[in-house]
N, C-alpha and C positions, 0 to 999 in steps of 0.2 A: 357527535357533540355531547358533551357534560348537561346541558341546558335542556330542561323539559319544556316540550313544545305548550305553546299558548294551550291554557284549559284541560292541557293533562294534567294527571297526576303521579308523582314519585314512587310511588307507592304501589302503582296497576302494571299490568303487562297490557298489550294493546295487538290488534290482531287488525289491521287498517286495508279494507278492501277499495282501493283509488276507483272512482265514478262508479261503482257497483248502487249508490242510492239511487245515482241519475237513471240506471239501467233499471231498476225495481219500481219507480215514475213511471216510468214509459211503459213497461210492462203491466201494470194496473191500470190503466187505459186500455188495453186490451187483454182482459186479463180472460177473455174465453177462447182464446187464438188456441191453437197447439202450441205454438213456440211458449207463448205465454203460460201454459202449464205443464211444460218438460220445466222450464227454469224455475218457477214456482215450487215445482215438486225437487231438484236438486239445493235449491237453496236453502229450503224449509230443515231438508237433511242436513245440508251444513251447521245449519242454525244449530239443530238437535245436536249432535257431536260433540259441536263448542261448548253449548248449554251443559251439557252433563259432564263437561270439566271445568266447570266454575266459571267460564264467560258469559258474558251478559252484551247482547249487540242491540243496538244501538243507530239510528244517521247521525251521521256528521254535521248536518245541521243545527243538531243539540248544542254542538259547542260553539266557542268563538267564532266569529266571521273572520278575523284573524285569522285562527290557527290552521286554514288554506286544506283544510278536509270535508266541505259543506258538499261537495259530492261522493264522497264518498259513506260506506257503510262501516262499523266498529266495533268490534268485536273487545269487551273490557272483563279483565279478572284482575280486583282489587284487593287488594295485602295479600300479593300471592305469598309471601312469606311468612305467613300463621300457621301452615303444617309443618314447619320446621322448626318453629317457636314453640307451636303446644307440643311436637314430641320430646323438648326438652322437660318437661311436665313445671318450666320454671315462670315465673311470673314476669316475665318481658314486657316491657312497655316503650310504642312508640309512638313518639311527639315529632312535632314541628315539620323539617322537611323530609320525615320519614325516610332518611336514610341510614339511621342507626336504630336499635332496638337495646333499649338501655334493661339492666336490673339492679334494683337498688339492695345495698347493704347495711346491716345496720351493726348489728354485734354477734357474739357465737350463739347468745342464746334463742336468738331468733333464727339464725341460720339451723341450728341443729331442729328446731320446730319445723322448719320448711321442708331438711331432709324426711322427716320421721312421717311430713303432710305424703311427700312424694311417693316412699319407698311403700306406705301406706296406702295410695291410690293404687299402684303396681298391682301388689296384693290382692285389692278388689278386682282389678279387672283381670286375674289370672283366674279367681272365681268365679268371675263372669265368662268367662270362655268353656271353665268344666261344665258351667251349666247349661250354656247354649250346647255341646259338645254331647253334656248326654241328654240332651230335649231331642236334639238331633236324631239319635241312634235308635229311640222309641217313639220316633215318631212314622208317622203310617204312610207317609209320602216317603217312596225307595230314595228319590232323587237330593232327599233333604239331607241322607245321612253321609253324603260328602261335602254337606257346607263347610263344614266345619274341621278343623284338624286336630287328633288329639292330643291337648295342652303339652308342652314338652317339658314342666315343671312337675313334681309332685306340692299342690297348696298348701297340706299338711307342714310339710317337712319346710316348705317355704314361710309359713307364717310363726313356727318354731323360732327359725332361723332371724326372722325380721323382731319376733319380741326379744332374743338374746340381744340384738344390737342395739335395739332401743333401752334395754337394760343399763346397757355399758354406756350408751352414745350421750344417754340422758332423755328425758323429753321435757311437755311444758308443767307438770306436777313437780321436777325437782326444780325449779327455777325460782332463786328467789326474786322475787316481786316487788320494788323500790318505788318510791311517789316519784310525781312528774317531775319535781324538782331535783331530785339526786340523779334518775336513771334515764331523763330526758322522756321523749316520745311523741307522741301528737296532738294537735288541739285543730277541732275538725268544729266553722260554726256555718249553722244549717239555718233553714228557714223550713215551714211547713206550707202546705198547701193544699187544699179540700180537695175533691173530685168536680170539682168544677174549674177547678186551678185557681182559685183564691188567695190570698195572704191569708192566712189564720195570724189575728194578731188579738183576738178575745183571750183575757186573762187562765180563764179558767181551760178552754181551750189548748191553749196553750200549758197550761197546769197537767192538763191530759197527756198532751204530745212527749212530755217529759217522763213522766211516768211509765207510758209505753216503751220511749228508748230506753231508759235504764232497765225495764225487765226485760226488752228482746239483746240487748246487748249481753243481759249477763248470763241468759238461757244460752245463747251462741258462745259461752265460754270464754267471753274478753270479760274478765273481773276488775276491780279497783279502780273502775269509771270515775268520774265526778261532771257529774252534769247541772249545770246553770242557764238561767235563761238573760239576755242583755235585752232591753226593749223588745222589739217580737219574734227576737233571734236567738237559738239556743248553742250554747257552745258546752261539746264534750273532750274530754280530755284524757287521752288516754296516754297512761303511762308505759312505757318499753315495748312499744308498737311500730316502733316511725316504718318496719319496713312493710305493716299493713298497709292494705290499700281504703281509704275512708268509704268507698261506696260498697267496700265488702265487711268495713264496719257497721255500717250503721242501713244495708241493704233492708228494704222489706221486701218479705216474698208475697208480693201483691195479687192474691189470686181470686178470678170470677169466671162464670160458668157463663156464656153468652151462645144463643141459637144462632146458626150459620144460615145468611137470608139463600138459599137455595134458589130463589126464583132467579136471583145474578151470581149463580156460579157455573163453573165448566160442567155440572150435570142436568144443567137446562139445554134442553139439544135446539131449544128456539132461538136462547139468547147466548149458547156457550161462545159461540166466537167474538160477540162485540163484546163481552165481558173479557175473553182472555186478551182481547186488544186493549181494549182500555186501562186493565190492569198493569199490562206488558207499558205502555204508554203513561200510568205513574210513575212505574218503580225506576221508567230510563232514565226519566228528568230527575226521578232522588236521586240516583246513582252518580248523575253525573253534575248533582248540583250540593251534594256531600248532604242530603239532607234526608240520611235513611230512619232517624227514627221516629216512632209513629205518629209524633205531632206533625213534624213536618208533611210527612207520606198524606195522612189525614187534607191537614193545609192546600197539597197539591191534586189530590181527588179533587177535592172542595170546588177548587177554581177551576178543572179542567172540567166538571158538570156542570157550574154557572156560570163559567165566563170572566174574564178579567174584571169586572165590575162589582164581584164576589156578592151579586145581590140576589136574593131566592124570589127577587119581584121581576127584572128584567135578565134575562134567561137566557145566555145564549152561549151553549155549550161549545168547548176549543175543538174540539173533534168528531169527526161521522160516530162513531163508536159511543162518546159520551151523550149524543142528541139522542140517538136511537135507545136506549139505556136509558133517557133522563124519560123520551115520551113511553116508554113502556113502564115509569112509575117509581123509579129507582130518586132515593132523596137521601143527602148525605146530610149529615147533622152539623152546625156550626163547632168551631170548638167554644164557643163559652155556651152549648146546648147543655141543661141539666142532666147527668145522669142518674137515674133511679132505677128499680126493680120492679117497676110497673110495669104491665104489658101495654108495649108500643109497636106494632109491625110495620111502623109509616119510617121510619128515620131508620138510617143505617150508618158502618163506617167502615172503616179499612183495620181490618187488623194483620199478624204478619206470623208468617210460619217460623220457629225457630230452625237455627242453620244457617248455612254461608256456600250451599250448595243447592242443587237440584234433586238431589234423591231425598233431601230429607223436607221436601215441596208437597209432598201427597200426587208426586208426578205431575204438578205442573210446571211451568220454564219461569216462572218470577212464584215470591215467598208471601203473594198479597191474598187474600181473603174479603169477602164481605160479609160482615155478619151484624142485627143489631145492634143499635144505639144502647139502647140498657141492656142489662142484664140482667139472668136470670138469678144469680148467689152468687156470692161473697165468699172468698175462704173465710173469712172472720166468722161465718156463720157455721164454720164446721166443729168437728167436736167426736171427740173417739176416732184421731186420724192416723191411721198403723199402715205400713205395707208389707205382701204377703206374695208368693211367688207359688206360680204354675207353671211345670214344665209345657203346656198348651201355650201360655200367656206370657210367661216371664213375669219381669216383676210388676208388681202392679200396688196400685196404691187403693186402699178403702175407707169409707168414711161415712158420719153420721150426719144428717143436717138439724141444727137447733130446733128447740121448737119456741113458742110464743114468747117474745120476753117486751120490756122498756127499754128505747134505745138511749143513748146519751139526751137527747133534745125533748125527751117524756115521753116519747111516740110508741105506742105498741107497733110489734110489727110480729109477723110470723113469717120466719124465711120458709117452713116446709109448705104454707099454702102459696107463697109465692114463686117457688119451684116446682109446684106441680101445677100451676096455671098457665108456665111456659110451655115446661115440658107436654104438659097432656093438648096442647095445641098445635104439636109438629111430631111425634110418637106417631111408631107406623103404623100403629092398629090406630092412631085418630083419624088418619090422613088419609086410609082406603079409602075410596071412590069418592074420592075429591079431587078438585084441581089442583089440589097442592101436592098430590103423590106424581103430577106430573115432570114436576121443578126436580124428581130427585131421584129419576128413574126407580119410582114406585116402592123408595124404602122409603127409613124415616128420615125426617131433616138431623142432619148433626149438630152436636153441640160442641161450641170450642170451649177447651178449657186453658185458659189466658193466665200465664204465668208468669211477671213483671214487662207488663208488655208483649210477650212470645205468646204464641198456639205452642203447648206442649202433644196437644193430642187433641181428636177431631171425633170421638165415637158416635156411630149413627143411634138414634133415640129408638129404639125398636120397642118400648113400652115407656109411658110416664113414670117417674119416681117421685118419692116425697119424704122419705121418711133417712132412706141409706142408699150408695152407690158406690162405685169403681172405680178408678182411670187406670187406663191401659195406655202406652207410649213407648213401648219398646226401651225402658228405662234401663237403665245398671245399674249394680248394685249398688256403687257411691250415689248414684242422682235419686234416686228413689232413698234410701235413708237423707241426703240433704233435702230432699223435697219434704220429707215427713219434720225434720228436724226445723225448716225454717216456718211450718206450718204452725207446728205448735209452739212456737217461739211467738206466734200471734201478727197478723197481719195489723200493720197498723190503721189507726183513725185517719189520718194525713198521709201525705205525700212528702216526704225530706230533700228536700233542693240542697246541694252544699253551695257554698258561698267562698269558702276558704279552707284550705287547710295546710298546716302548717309545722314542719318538722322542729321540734323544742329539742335543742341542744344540751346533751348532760354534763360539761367543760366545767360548770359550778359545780353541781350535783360529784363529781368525781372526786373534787377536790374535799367538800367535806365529810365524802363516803370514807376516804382516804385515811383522811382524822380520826373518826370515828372508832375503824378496823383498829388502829394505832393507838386509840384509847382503848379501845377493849383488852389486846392484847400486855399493855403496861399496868392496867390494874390486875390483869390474873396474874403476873408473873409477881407482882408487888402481894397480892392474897398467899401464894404460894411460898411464897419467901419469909413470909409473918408466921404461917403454919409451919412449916418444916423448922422455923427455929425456934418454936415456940413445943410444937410438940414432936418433933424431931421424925423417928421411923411412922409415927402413928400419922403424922402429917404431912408426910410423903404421901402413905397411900393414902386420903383423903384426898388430895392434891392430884393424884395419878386418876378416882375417881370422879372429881371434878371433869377434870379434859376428857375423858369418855362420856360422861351425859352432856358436855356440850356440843361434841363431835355428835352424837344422835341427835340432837336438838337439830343441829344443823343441817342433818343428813334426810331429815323428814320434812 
């Protein structure tokens, strides 16, 4: 049949074990039998396999009482068609009923920018492989120096080769540059929103927000902006962009440093299993309720620790796992909770591991985390941020933490004492012969480091800092220079909600571009014509000199 069954979706491959839930029932009822832990022990395998090729399983239960699989078990891998999408390195997008994957076009000069983007990522990552390739061959583990195969390109001769074509090809320096009204493009209008999710709709406020967008837009190299504000809504306009994508316009790389609450993660050996079930038991209902990102995930922790009643007074948790979790101390933060840089260890939340797999999980079977409610710093609070590369490390990123200033609101604040007040309360030399080196099999708690929503990287705190630090992430070359690049392009005050956006047609705009070219060229032929029969051979070459400095004019 054509027709996706009730509460699937278009877009997954499904892997449907008929009455395997009912058999997984019954066998938790006796789950100390031997039969009960031969099938325990082959299923968990199964589970593992599927897991570490992109499924995610699942009861049948989850879905419609409809769609006549509520005994059964389900095994789900969603857009499995994105490794065939990103190897095209092109900007595919799919809507609706996900069965086509569309890519928009606009004109040659965005297209030949797109090539130059791709042929240019290529590039990096043939660099990123020389260098894994010789980290490889000196390094002290025999077994490491066949990870790797040696590159089959010379990058030298390769990046030659790619600046001769970008020479010829063009890129985005020779492209001239038209307003919105001749060359068409996009008008993208946004609304802002504080960290508490607020409408920012204060004048001056909003005075801020603006001024932010126009210098991280013009840092990220989309020039000839024009930005306005309508009532509490900002609209930017960008001209000979339509085939940009607006949230990679006007994107902030929103970065903060938040301590992982260890006491509910997989290295608590007391509480590692109702944690990885509980977890395992949000991310199913996101998964299968399309509501992976983090508000949502958040949303559905929320109700599955307090109960459909969502109230923190009458308590009564959806699952064994969340009860056992809730009375061991475990408290998740509302979302309209304030978040600040204060030290809180009472409140917690769900954050999420970047990737769309299991290896890039820190090894476990779902991408969920818990770590506090506030945080410890701000990328906005960084300052001297460059990255630098160890063949030990690869690439890595370093950076400075501000010290005392006045914030927007008159408040002093000092991010480095408030980074070392986290830090030096979960660092491994605090935590010896505490209770808390228990939570983390006896190193230090890690800190996540939260990069637009994702864990980029998770490093354990083996000493406090305060002043400078690192992040390590197994980065590439391209992520690691965008990571530095959208950093110091400045995190923004707000949060940028789009609203709309809208491709502006250049159908006018060509018609008087049209004109124009046609008036230019009838007055020089009319200048030419006055000189040569005015001053005859002499006004020839005056004439012949004219069209070579226009032709350079042009040409630069």
């Amino acid at each position: 049949s054509n027709q996706t069954p009730v509460s699937m979706r278009a877009n997954s491959i499904y892997v449907i074990a008929k009455g395997l839930d009912k058999i997984l029932q019954k066998y938790q009822s006796y789950e100390n039998t031997e039969d009960a832990k031969i099938f325990f022990k082959d299923f968990n395998k199964l589970k593992s396999i599927l897991t570490q090729n992109g499924y995610l399983g699942f009861p049948g239960s989850l879905l419609s009482k409809t769609s006549g699989f509520s005994n059964a078990f389900i095994f789900e891998k969603d857009d499995y068609y994105q490794t065939i999408l990103k190897a095209t390195r092109e900007n595919f997008e799919v809507h609706g009923s996900k069965k086509y994957a569309t890519l928009e076009f606009s004109n040659l000069g965005q297209r030949v920018i797109t090539l130059n983007k791709i042929e240019t990522s290529i590039q990096e990552d043939l660099l990123k492989w020389k260098d894994d390739y010789n980290a490889s061959q000196i390094s002290l583990d025999p077994s490491v120096k066949y990870d790797y195969a040696p590159p089959t390109k010379n990058p030298l001769f390769s990046n030659l080769y790619l600046s001769f074509k970008k020479y010829f090809r063009g890129d985005e320096r020779k492209i001239l540059n038209w307003g919105l009204d001749l060359s068409g493009g996009k008008t993208v209008q946004i609304e802002l929103r504080d960290q508490s999710n607020h409408l920012v709709k204060d004048e001056a406020a909003l005075k801020q927000g603006v001024n932010e967008l126009y210098n991280r837009v013009n840092k990220m190299g989309v020039s000839e902006v024009n930005i306005r504000t309508i009532d509490s809504n900002i609209v930017l306009d960008f001209p000979s962009a339509q085939a940009l994508s607006a949230k990679e316009l006007i994107k902030a790389s929103s970065m903060s440093f938040q301590i992982v609450n260890e006491k509910y993660s997989l290295n608590n050996p007391n509480l590692s299993e109702h944690v990885n079930k509980f977890l395992q038991e949000v991310y199913n209902e996101a998964v299968v309720t399309n509501k992976k990102d983090i508000k949502g995930i958040n949303a559905i922790a929320f109700r599955h620790l307090y109960g459909k009643s969502l109230s923190t007074e009458a308590v009564e948790p959806i699952s064994e796992s969340a009860k056992i979790l809730y009375e061991n101390g475990l408290r998740i933060a509302s979302s309209d909770s304030e978040i600040t840089s204060a030290f809180n260890d009472t409140l917690s939340k769900i954050s999420m591991f970047k990737g769309s797999d299991a290896s890039s999980w820190n090894g476990q079977t779902n991408p969920l985390l818990i770590v506090f409610n506030n945080y410890a710093l701000e990328g906005s609070n960084l300052a001297n941020i460059r990255s630098s590369y160890d063949p030990a490390q690869g690439n890595f990123l370093t950076f400075e933490v501000k010290g005392s200033y006045t914030n927007k609101e008159g408040v002093k604040v000092n991010p480095r004492e408030e980074v070392h007040t986290w830090t030096s309360q979960f660092s491994k030399d605090k935590i010896a012969g505490t209770p808390l080196e228990n939570f983390s099999k006896g190193q230090g708690w890690r800190m996540a480091v939260i990069l637009n929503d994702y864990i980029i990287s998770a490093p354990t705190l083996h000493v406090d800092f305060k002043d400078s630090a690192q992040i390590t992430g197994s980065f590439s070359l391209r992520e690691v220079n965008q990571l530095v690049a959208d950093l110091k392009a400045g995190s923004l005050s707000f949060t940028p909600h789009i609203l709309s956006e809208k491709n502006v047609s250049a159908e006018l705009g060509s018609k008087e571009r049209v004109k124009g070219i046609v008036a230019t060229f009838a007055a020089l032929a009319l200048v030419i014509m006055a000189m040569v029969y005015y001053y005859k051979f002499a006004g020839l070459v005056a004439s012949i000199a004219v069209i070579f400095n226009l032709l350079i004019m042009w040409a630069t």
